[in-house]
C-alpha positions in Angstrom: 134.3 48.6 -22.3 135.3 46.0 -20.2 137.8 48.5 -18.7 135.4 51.3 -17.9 133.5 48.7 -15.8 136.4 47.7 -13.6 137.0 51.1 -13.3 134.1 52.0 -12.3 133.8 49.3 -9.6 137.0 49.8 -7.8 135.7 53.6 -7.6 132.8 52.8 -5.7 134.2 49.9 -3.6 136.9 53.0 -2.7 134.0 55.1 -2.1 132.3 52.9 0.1 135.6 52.0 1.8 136.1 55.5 2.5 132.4 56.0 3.5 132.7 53.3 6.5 136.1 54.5 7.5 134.9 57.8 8.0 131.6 56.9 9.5 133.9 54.8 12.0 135.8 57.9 12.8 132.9 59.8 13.4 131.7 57.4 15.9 134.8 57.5 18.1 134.8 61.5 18.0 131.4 62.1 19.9 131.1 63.8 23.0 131.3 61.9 26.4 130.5 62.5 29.9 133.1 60.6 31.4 135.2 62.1 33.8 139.5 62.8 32.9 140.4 62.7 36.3 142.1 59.3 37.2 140.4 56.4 38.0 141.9 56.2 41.5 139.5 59.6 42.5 135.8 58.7 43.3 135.1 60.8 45.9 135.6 64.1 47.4 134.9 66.3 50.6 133.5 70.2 49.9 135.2 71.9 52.8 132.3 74.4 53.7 133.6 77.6 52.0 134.8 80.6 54.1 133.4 83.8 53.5 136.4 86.4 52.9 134.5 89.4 51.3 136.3 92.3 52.4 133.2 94.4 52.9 135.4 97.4 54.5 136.2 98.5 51.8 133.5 98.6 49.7 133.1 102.5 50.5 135.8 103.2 47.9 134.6 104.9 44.5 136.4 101.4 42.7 134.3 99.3 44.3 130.9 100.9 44.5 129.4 98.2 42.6 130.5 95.2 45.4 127.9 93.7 47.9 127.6 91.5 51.0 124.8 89.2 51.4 125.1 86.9 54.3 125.7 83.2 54.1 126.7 83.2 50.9 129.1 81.2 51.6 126.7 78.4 52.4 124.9 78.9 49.5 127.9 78.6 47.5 129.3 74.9 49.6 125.1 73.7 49.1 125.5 74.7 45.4 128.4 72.8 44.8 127.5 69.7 46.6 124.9 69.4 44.7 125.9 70.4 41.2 128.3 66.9 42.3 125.4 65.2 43.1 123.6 65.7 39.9 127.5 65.2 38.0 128.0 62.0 39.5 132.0 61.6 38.5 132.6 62.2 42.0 130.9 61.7 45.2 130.4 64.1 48.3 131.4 62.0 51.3 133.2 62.8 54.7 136.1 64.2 54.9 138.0 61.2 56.6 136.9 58.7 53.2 137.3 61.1 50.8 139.7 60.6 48.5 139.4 64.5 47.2 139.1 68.1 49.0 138.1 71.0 48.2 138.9 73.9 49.6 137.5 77.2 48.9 136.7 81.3 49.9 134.5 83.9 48.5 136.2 87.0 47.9 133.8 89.0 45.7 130.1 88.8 45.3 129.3 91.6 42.8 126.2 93.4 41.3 128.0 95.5 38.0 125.7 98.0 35.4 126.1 96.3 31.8 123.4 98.6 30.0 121.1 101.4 30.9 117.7 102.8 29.2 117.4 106.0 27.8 116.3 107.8 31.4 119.8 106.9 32.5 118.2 104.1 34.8 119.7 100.3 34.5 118.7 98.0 32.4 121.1 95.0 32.5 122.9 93.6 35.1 125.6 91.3 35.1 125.6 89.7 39.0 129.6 87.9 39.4 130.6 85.5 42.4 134.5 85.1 42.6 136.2 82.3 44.8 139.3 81.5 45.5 140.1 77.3 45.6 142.0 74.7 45.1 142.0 70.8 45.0 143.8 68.2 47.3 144.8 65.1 47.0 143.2 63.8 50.5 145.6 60.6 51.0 148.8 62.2 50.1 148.3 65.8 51.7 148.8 67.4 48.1 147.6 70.3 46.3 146.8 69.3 42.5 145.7 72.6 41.6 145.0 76.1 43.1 142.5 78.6 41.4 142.4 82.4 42.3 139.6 84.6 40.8 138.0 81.6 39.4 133.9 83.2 39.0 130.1 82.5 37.8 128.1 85.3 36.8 124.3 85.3 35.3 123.5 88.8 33.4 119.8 89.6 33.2 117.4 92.6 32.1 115.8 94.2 35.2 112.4 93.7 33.5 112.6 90.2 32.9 111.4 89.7 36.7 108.3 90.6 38.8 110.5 92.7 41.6 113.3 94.3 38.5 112.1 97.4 40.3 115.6 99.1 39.7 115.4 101.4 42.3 115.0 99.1 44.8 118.1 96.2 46.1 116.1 93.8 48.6 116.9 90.1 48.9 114.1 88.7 47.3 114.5 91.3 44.0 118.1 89.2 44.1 117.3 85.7 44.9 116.4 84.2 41.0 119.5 86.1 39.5 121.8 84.8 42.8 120.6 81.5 42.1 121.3 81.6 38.6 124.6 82.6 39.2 125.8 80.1 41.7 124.4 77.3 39.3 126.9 78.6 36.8 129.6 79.2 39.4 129.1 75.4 40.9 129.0 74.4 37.6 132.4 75.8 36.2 133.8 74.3 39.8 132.8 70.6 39.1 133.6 71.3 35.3 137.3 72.3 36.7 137.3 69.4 39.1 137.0 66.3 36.8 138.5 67.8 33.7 142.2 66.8 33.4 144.1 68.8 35.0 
C-alpha cells in the first residue's frame, strides 16, 4: 500500500514537472514583432522608385493583359514609406543619415482574367505590381540583397465594387483594387527588409 502511494506521488510530481516545463517552452515559442535585421540598422532612405514599365510593348498578343497608369511609381515609394512608418523597425530618414537604402523600379503593373461568368464576361481579377530592388548598406556602399520580380497582387470579383462595370477600365473603377494591391506589395517589401536576410 504504502508503495502504491509513493508511486503515485512521484507520477504526479513528474506530471506537474512536465506540465511547467512545457508551459515554459510554450512561452518562449510565441510570435514576436521584433525585427532580424542587426541592431546596427535603424534607419533607412526609400530612393523614389523609377518607373520602368516597358509600355511599347504591350501591343504583343503575350502581353495583352499589361497596363500603364501614370505615377505609379509614386504611389508605390508613398506606399512603402508608409507601410515603414506604421512597421516601425526601421525609420524613413534622409538619405545622408540613413543607415539603409532602398532602391527600387516598377517593371510590370498588370490587370490578368482569373475567372469569367457564364456570358463569357470577367468575373475575377487578379491586379499584380512587380518591382525590381534591392537593399544597401548606406555606410559601406554595399548591396545586402537584390530582388527581381519580387510582386503584390489583390484579386477581387468585379461585383464586389460600385464601378465593377467590366466593360469599362477608368481610373476610379481601379483605384480600391490598386490600393489594395500596393498595401500588399509595400507590405512584402518591409517584410523582406527586416527579415534576416
Amino acid at each position: 500500500m504504502k508503495i502504491e502511494i509513493s508511486r503515485m506521488r512521484a507520477k504526479m510530481v513528474a506530471g506537474g514537472l512536465l506540465l511547467a516545463v512545457s508551459s515554459l517552452w510554450l512561452m518562449g515559442c510565441g510570435y514576436t514583432t521584433r525585427s532580424m535585421i542587426s541592431n546596427k540598422y535603424r534607419t533607412i532612405y526609400i530612393t523614389p522608385f523609377i518607373n520602368k514599365v516597358d509600355i511599347t510593348s504591350e501591343v504583343n498578343t503575350g502581353s495583352k493583359f499589361k497596363i500603364y497608369r501614370p505615377h505609379l511609381e509614386t504611389d508605390i515609394t508613398n506606399a512603402v514609406t508608409g507601410k515603414y512608418l506604421f512597421d516601425g523597425n526601421l525609420r524613413p530618414t534622409n538619405k545622408e543619415s540613413a543607415d539603409l537604402i532602398l532602391k527600387g523600379e516598377v517593371v510590370e503593373y498588370r490587370k490578368d482574367p482569373l475567372r469569367y461568368n457564364e456570358n463569357d464576361e470577367v468575373s475575377e481579377y487578379r491586379m499584380s505590381i512587380f518591382v525590381n530592388m534591392s537593399l544597401w548598406d548606406n555606410k559601406e556602399n554595399k548591396m545586402l540583397w537584390e530582388a527581381n520580380g519580387f510582386s503584390g497582387y489583390f484579386e477581387y470579383f468585379t461585383n464586389n465594387y460600385p464601378l465593377g462595370n467590366v466593360q469599362r477600365f477608368s481610373d476610379n473603377e481601379d483605384q480600391i483594387p490598386l490600393n489594395k494591391a500596393l498595401d500588399d506589395l509595400a507590405r512584402r517589401i518591409v517584410e523582406r527588409t527586416v527579415n534576416e536576410w
